[in-house]
C-alpha positions in Angstrom: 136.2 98.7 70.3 137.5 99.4 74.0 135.2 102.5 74.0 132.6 100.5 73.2 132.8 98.3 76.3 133.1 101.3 78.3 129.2 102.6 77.3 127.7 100.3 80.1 130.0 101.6 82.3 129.4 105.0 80.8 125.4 104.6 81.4 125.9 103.4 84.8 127.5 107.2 85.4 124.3 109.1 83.3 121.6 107.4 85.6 123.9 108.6 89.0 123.6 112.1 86.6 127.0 112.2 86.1 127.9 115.0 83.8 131.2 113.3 83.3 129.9 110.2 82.2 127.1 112.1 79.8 129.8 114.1 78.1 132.9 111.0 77.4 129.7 108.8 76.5 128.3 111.8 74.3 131.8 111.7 72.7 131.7 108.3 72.1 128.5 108.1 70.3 127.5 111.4 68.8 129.4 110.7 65.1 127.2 107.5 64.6 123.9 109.2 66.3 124.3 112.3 64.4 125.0 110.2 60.9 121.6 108.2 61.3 119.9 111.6 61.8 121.4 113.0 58.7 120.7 109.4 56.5 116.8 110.2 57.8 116.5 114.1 58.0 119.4 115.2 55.8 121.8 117.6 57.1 121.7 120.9 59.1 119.7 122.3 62.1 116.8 119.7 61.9 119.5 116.7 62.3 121.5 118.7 65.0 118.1 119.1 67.3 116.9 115.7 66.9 120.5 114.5 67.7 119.9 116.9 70.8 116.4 115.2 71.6 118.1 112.0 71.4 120.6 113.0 74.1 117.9 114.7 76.4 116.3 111.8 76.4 119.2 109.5 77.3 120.3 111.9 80.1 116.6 111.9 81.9 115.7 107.8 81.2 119.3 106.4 81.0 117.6 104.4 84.2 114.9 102.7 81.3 117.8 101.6 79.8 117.8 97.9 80.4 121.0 95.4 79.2 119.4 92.3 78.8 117.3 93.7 75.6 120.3 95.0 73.6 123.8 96.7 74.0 124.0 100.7 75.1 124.5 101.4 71.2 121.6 99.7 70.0 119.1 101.6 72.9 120.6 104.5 71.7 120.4 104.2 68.2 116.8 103.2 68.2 116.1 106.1 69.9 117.6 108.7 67.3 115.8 106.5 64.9 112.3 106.7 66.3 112.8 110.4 66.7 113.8 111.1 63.7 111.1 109.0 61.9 108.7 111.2 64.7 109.5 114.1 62.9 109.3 112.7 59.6 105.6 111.6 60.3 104.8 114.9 62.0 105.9 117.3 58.6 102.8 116.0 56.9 104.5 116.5 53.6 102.2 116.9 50.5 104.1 116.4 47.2 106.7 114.1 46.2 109.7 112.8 47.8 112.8 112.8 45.7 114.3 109.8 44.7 118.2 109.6 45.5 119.8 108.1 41.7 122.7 107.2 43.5 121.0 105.7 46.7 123.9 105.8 49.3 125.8 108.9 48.6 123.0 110.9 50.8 123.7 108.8 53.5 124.9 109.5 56.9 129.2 109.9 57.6 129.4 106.8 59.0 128.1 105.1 56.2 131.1 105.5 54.5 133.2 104.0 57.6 130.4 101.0 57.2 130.7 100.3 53.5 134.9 99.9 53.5 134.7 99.3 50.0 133.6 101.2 46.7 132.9 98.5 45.2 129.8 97.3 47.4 128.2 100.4 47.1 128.2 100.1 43.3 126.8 97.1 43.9 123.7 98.2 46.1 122.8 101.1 44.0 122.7 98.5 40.6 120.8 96.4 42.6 118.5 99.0 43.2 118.4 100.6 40.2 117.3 97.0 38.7 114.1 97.4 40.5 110.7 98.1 39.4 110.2 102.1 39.7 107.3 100.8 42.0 109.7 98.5 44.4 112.4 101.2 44.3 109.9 104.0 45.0 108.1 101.6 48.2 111.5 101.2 49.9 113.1 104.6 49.2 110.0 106.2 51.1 109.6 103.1 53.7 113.5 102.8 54.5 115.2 106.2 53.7 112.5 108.5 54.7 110.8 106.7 56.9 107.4 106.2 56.0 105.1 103.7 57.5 103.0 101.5 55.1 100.0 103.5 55.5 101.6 106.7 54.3 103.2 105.0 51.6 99.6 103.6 50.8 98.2 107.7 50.6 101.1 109.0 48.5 101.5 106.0 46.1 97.7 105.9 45.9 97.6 102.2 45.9 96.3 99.9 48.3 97.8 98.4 51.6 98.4 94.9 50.6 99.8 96.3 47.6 102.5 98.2 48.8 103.3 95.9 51.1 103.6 93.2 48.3 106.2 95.6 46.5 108.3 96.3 49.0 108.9 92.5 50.4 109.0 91.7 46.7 111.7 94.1 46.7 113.8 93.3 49.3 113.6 89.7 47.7 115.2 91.2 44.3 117.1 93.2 46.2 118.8 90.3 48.2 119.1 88.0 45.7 120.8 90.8 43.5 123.0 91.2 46.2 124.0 87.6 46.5 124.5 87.3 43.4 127.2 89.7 43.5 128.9 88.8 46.3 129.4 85.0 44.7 130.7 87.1 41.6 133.0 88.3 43.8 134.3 85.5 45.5 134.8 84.0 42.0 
């Protein structure tokens, strides 16, 4: 937590150009930059240079960066997330996405450091396997690959206001699964 406190600091450094700065706050924050990447790209060279476009773009508008909308973390997670769903938009892919049967273990390294226990992620993927195909289908592409509505509309064939009524359906089941399980736990 005390490196944490140090990123304003740190970003202070990056908009004096401080190379410094760039590299402890670069050391700081790569493992959970690079992990989102991977969760939304999977793994190898296309997840390394989108981490790298992430970084570029800190270390030419770290002066954008502004502290009363949100903590360093958060600027800098948001933008390795709109890059990363950039590039997803930009592939154009024709065909079908794969659907992951066990929904977090494609996820990103730092997942695992989130989810402390086993047990939850049981929980999510049998929450999530006790959705529609249609629900499941909606928020794998909208959530874990990053499609917008509209593209989900095109691939899914099916009309706006109908994907959007599966995947808000969803994420009702989807909570209230959730909740459920958590008071099975506490009991």
């Amino acid at each position: 937590m005390q490196e944490n406190n140090s990123l304003p600091q740190l970003m202070a450094g990056i908009v004096r150009k401080d190379k410094a700065a760039f590299s402890h706050f670069y050391r700081i924050t790569s493992g959970k930059v690079y992990g989102l990447c991977v969760s939304m790209v999977g793994p190898g060279a296309r997840a390394d240079d989108l981490m790298q476009d992430t970084y570029l773009k800190i270390w030419h508008q770290a002066e954008r960066y502004q502290p009363e909308l949100g903590t360093v973390m958060s600027w800098l997670m948001a933008i390795a997330r709109y890059r990363c769903l950039d590039a997803l938009r930009a592939e154009k892919r024709h065909g079908e996405v794969p659907i992951e049967q066990d929904w977090l273990a494609s996820g990103a390294p730092e997942q695992s450091e989130q989810w402390q226990h086993q047990e939850l992620k049981a929980h999510i993927n049998e929450c999530l396997g006790q959705l529609a195909e249609r629900q499941r289908r909606s928020l794998w592409l909208a959530f874990f690959h990053g499609f917008s509505h509209l593209e989900i509309t095109e691939r899914m064939d099916q009309p706006l206001g109908t994907v959007k009524s599966w995947i808000r359906r969803g994420l009702m089941r989807l909570q209230q699964c959730l909740q459920t399980k958590d008071t099975e736990i506490q009991n």
